[in-house]
C-alpha positions as CSV (number, residue, x, y, z in Angstrom):
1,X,-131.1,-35.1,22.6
2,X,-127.6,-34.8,21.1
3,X,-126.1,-31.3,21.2
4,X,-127.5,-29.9,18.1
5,X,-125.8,-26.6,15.8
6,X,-127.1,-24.7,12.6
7,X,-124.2,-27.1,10.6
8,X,-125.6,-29.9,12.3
9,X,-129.1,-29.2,11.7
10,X,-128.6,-28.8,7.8
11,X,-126.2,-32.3,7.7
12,X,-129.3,-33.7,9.0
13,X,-131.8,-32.0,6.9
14,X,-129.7,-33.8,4.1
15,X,-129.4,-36.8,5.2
16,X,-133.1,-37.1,6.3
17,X,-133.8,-35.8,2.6
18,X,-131.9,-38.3,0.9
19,X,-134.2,-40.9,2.6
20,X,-137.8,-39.2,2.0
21,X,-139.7,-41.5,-0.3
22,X,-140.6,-39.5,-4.0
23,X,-143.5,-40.5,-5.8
24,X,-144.3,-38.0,-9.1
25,X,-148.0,-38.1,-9.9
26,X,-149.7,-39.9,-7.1
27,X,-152.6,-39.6,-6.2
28,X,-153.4,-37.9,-9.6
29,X,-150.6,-36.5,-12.2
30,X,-149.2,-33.5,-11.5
31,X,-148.6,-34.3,-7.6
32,X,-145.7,-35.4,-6.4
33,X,-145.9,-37.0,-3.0
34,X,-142.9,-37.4,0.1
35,X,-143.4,-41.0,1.9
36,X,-141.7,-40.4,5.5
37,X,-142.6,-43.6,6.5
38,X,-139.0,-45.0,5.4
39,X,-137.8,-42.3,7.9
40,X,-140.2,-43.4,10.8
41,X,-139.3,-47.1,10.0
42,X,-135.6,-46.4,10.7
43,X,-135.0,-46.0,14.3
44,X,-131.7,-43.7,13.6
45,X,-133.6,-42.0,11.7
46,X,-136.4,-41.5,13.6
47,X,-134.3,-40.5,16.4
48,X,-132.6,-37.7,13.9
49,X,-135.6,-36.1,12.5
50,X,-137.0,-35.5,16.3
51,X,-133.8,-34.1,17.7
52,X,-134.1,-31.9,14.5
53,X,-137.4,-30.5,14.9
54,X,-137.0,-30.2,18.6
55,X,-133.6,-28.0,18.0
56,X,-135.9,-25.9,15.3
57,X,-138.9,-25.6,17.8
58,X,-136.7,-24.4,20.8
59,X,-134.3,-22.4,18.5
60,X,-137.0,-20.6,16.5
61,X,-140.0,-20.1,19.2
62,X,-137.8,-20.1,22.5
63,X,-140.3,-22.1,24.5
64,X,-143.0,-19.5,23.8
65,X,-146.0,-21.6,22.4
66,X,-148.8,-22.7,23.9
67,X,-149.4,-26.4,21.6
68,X,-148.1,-28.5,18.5
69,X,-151.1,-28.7,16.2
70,X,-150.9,-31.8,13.4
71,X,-152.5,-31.9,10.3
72,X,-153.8,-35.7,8.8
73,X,-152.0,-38.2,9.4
74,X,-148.4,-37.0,9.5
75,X,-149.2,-34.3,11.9
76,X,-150.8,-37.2,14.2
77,X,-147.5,-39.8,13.6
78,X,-144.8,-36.1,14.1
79,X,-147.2,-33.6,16.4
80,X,-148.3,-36.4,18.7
81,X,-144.8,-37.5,19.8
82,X,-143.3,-33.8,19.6
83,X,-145.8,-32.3,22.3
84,X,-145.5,-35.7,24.5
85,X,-141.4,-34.5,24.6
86,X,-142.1,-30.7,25.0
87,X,-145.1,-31.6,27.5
88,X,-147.9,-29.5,26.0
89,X,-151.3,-30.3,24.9
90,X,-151.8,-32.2,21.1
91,X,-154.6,-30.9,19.0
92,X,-155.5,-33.3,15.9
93,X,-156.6,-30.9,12.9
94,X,-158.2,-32.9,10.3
95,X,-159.0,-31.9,6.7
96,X,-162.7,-32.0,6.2
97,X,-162.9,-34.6,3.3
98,X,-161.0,-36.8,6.3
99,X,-163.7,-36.6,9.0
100,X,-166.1,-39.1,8.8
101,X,-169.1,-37.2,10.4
102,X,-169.5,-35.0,13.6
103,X,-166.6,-34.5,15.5
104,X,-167.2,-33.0,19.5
């Protein structure tokens, strides 16, 4: 992971930003939904939004947390990957209306 600073951090946050997919009113009006696939497409990018959530992680909790929880399907494609780098266990948290039945 490149050598990452607060000024660095927000260039990135920009950069990444500028990239997000927008889409007003999908699924239904009045909801606007962010597409990151464009972002996890791009292998430069890819690359940048994981050093910039593993400089926030070890920035803002120090090494002092016990798992990376993801929620749906972006929490499986970020969380998954994120606790393989940090080497701590991956819980998949599902919102009801996703689970298709009984889940051990």
């Amino acid at each position: 992971m490149e050598s990452f600073t607060d000024a660095k951090l927000e260039a990135a946050g920009k950069e990444l930003c500028a990239k997000i997919l927008k889409f007003p009113d999908f699924p239904q009006k009045g909801v606007y939904f962010y597409g990151l696939f464009s972002i996890l497409h791009d292998p430069a990018l890819r690359t940048l939004l994981f050093d910039s959530l593993l400089y926030i992680i070890k920035r803002d909790f120090n090494g002092k947390f016990d798992a990376i929880a993801g929620l749906d399907s972006r929490g499986l494609a970020l969380g998954l990957r994120l606790a393989e780098i940090l080497r701590v266990p991956f819980s998949h948290a599902l919102h009801s209306s996703s689970q298709g039945g009984e889940t051990p």
